[in-house]
N, C-alpha and C positions, 0 to 999 in steps of 0.2 A: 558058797554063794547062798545067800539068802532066799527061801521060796516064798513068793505070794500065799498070803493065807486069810481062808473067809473071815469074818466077824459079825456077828449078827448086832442088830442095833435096832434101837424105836427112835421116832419121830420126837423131838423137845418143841413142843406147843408152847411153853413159858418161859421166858427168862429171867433174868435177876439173882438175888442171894437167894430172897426166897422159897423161889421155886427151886433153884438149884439145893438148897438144906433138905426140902419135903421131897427132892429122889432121892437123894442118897439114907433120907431117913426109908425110904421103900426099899431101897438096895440096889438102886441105879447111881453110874459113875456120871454126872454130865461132859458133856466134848461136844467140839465145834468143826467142821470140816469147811476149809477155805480154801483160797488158790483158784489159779486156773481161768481168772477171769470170770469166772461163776460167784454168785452172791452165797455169802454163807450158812451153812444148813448146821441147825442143832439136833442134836442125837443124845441120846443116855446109851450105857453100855450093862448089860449085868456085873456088878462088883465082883462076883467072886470068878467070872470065868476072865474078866480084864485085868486084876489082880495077879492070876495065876501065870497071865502070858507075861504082862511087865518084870515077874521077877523069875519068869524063866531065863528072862537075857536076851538081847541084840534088838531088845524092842523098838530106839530108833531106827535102828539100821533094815527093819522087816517092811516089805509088802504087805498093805491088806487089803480086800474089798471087802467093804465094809456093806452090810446088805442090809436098806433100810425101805421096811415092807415091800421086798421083792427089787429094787432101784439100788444098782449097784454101783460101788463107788472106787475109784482105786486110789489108795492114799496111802499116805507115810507119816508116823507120828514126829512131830513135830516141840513138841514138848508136855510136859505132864508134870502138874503138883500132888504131892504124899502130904499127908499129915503130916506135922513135924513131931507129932508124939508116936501113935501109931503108924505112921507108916501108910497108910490104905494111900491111892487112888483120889484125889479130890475131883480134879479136871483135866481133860487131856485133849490137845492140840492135835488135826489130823492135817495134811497140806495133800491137795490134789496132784495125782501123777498123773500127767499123758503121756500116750504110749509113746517110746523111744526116746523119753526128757532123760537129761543127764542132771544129778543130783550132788549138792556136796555135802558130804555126811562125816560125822567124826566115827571113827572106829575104833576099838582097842590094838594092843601090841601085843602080842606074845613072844614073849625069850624064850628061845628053846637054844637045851645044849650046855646050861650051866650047872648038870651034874654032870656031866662027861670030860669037860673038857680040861685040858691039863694047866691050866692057871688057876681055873679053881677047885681041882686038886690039891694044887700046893697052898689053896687057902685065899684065894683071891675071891672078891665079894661083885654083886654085879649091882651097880648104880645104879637103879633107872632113872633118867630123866623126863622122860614123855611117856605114860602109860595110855594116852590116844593120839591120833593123827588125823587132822581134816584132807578128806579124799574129795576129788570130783570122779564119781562112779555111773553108768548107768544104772537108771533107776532098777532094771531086773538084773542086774551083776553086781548088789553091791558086796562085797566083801566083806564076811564076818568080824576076820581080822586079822592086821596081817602079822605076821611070822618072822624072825631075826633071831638066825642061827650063829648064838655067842661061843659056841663051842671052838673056834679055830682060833678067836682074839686072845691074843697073849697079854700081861699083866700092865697097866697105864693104859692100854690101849680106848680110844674110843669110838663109839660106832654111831655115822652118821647115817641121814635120809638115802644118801646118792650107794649106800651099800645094800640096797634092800631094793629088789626083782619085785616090781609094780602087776598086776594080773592085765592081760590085755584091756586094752580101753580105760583102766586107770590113773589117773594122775595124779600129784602132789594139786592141794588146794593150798595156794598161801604160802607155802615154806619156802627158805632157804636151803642149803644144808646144814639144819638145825641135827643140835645131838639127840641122839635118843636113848644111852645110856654109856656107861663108861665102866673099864676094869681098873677097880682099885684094891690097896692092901688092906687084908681085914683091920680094924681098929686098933687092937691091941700092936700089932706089929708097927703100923704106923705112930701110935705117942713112943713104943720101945727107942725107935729112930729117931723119934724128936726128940726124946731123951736123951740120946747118943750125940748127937747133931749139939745141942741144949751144953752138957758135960765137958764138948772137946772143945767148943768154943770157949766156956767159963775158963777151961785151963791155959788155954794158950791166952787167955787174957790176964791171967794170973801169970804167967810166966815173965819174968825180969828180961830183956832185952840182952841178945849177947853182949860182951865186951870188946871191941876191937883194940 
């Protein structure tokens, strides 16, 4: 589960392009804090310590209170633009949390169990079809992310939502029993078969009709 965590932030006095180009030429991120029925408050973040936390990981999925001259705020990011050359931090979206709101957040998947297990042993490859899933979580329980142990699925096999242990107060947001990935035959073995499959067909089509 993810911990709440500080963030310090200044006051955004100006808005526009702007003003938003002359922080980041200073070395502030601008972001916007909304939700909640409260009107929206602008903040700058210092680049290099907001930088460090987005590409640490589970950055939508984190708590922050965000502390702006001493007024503390508890939110959840909500989206965020990067450069598209480098990379940095443009702007980033925070959404107000009240305490005990239930939130729906996308999470990652983790396969665990496709070195051990004996399908893919003998060579079998593991599909992934959904590498996230939308959750409705409490906002201080959201889950990092969750877990699907492929180890025990045997070869064709595939593995749905309805096989995978939700953490209490969890739910599916949206889904059906959509796939989340499948056991297939490595590549090669699969064109060898359609080769074979390909070969016995051509022959038996070559083949002259008995004579009665």
């Amino acid at each position: 589960m993810t911990a709440i965590k500080e963030l310090k932030a200044q006051a955004r006095t100006k808005s526009g392009k702007g003003a938003a180009r002359a922080e980041r030429r200073a070395g502030r991120v601008p972001a916007v804090i909304y939700g909640d029925g409260k009107a929206p408050v602008g903040i700058t973040l210092d680049h290099v310590e907001i930088n460090r936390i987005i590409y640490a990981g589970h950055f939508l999925t984190t708590l922050f209170n965000v502390d702006i001259d001493g007024e503390k705020h508890r939110v959840i990011p909500r989206d965020y633009q990067l450069d598209v050359v480098k990379d940095f931090p443009l702007h980033i979206d925070f959404l107000r949390v009240a305490i005990g709101a239930t939130l729906t957040v996308d999470v990652p998947v983790h396969f665990l169990g496709a070195d051990t297990g004996a399908a893919f042993k003998q060579g079998a490859t593991l599909n992934i079809v959904a590498h996230t899933v939308s959750l409705n979580a409490p906002a201080d329980a959201i889950p990092e992310a969750i877990e699907v142990d492929v180890s025990g699925y045997a070869l064709g096999s595939s593995i749905h939502l309805s096989a995978v242990k939700l953490p209490e107060g969890v739910t599916w947001a949206g889904h059906g029993d959509d796939t989340l990935a499948t056991i297939v035959a490595p590549s090669g073995k699969k064109e060898a078969e359609q080769d074979e499959a390909a070969a016995a067909a051509a022959a038996a089509a070559a083949t002259p009709p008995a004579k009665g």
